[in-house]
ChimeraX commands (.cxc) that place a marker at each C-alpha (Angstrom):
marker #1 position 147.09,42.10,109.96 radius 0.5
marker #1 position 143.32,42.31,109.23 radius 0.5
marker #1 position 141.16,39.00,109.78 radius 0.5
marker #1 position 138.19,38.29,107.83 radius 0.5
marker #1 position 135.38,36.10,108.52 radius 0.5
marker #1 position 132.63,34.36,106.64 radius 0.5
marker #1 position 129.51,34.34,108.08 radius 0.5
marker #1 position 126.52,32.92,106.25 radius 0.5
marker #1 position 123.15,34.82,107.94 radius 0.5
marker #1 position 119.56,34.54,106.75 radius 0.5
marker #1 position 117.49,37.38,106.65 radius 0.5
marker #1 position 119.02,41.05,107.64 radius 0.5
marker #1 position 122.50,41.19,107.28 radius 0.5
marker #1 position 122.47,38.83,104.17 radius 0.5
marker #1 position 119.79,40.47,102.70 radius 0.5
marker #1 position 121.13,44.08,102.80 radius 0.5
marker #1 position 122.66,43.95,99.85 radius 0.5
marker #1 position 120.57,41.78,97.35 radius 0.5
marker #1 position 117.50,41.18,96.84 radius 0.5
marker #1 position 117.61,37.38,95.02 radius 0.5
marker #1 position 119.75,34.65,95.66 radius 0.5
marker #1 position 123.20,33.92,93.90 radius 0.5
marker #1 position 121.69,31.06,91.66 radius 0.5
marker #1 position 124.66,28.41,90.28 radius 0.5
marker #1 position 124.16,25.29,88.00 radius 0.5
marker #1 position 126.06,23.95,85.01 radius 0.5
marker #1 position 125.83,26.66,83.14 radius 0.5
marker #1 position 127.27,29.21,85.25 radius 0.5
marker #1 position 131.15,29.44,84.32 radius 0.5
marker #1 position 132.06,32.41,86.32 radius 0.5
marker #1 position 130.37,34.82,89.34 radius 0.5
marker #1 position 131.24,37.46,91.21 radius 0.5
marker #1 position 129.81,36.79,95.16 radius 0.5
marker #1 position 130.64,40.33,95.87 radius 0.5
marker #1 position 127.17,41.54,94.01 radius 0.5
marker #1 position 125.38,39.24,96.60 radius 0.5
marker #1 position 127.45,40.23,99.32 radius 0.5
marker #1 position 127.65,42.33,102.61 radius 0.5
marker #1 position 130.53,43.35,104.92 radius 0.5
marker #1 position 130.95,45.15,108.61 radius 0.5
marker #1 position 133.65,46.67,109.58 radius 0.5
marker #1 position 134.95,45.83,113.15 radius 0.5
marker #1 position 137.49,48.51,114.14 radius 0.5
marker #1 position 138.00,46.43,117.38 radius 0.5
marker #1 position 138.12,42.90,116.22 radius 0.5
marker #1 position 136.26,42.16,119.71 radius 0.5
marker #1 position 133.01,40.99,118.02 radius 0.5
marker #1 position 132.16,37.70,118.09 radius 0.5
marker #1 position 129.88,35.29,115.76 radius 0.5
marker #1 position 127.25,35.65,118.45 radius 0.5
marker #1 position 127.01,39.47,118.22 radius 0.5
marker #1 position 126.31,39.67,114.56 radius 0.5
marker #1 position 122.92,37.85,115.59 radius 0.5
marker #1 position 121.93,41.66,117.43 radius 0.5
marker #1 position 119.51,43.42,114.81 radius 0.5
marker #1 position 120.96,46.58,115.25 radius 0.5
marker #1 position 124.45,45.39,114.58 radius 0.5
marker #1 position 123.04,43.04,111.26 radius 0.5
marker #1 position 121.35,46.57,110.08 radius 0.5
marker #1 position 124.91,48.13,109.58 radius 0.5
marker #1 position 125.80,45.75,107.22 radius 0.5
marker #1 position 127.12,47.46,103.99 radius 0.5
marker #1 position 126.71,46.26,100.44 radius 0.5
marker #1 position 129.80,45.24,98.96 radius 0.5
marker #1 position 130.64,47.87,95.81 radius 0.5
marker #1 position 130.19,45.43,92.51 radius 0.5
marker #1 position 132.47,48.19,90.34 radius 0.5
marker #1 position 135.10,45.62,90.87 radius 0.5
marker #1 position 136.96,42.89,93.45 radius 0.5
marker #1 position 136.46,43.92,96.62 radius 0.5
marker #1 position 139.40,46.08,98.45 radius 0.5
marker #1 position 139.64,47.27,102.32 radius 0.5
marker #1 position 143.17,48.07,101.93 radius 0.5
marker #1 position 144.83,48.06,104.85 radius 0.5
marker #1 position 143.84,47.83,107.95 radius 0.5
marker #1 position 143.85,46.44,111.40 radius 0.5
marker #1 position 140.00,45.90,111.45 radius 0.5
marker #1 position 137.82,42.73,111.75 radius 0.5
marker #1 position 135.20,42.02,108.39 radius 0.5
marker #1 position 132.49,40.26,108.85 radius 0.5
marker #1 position 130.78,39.40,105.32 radius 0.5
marker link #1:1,2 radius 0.2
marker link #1:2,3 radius 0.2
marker link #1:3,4 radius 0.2
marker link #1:4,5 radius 0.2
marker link #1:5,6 radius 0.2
marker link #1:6,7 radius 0.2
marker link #1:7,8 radius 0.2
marker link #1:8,9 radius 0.2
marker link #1:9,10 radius 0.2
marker link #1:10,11 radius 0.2
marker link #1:11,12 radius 0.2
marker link #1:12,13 radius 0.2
marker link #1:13,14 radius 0.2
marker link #1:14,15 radius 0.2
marker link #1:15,16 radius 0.2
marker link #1:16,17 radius 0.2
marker link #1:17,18 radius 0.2
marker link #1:18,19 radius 0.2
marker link #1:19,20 radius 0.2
marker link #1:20,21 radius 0.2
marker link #1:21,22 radius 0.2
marker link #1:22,23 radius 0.2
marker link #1:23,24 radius 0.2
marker link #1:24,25 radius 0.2
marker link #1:25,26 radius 0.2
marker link #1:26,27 radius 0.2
marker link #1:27,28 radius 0.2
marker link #1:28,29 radius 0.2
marker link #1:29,30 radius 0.2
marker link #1:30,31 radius 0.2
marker link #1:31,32 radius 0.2
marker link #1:32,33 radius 0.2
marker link #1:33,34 radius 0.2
marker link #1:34,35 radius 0.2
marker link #1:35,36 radius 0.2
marker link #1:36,37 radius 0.2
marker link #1:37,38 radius 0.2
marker link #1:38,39 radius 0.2
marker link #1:39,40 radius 0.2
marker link #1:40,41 radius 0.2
marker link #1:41,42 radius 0.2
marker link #1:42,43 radius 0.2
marker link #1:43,44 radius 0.2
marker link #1:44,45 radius 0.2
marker link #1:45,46 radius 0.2
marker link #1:46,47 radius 0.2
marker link #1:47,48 radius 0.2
marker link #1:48,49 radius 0.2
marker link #1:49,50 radius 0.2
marker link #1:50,51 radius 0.2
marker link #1:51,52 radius 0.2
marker link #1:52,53 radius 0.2
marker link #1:53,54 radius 0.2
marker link #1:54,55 radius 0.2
marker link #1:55,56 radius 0.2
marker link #1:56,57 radius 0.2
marker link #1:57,58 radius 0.2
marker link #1:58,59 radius 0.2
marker link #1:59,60 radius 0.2
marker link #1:60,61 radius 0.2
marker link #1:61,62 radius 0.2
marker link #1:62,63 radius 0.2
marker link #1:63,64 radius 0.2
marker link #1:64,65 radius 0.2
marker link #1:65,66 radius 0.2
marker link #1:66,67 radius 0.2
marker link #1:67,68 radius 0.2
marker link #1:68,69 radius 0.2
marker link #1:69,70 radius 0.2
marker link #1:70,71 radius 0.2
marker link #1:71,72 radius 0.2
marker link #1:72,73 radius 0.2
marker link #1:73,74 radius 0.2
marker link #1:74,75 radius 0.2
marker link #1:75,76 radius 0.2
marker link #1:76,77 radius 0.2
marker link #1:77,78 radius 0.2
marker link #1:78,79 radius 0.2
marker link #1:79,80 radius 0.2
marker link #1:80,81 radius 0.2
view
């Protein structure tokens, strides 16, 4: 079973992947957070939310593909977005 976690982070990983904010207000009826969003894939699931502060584990954050929803398939891996 994978387990997923959401971490908000300002600044490197958040920032890999976009370069504006995700802006909502009354007038936005739908969005897709995967064009704002980053994941890292943690083949251990040993990481904790204190690692993900290291730079040189925020700089492997991927951009999430925006050609659709976003699919790992399976797998026994920790994501951190």
């Amino acid at each position: 079973m994978a387990t997923l976690a959401m971490l908000p982070i300002s600044g490197g990983a958040a920032s890999a992947g976009s370069k504006e904010a995700l802006l909502l207000n009354t007038l936005s009826h739908a969005f897709h957070a995967s064009a704002k969003a980053s994941y890292f894939e943690d083949p251990t699931g040993k990481l904790r939310i204190q690692d993900m502060a290291d730079p040189a584990l925020s700089a492997q954050f991927r951009a999430i593909s925006t050609a659709g929803d976003p699919n790992f398939g399976f797998s026994h891996s920790a994501y951190w977005l």
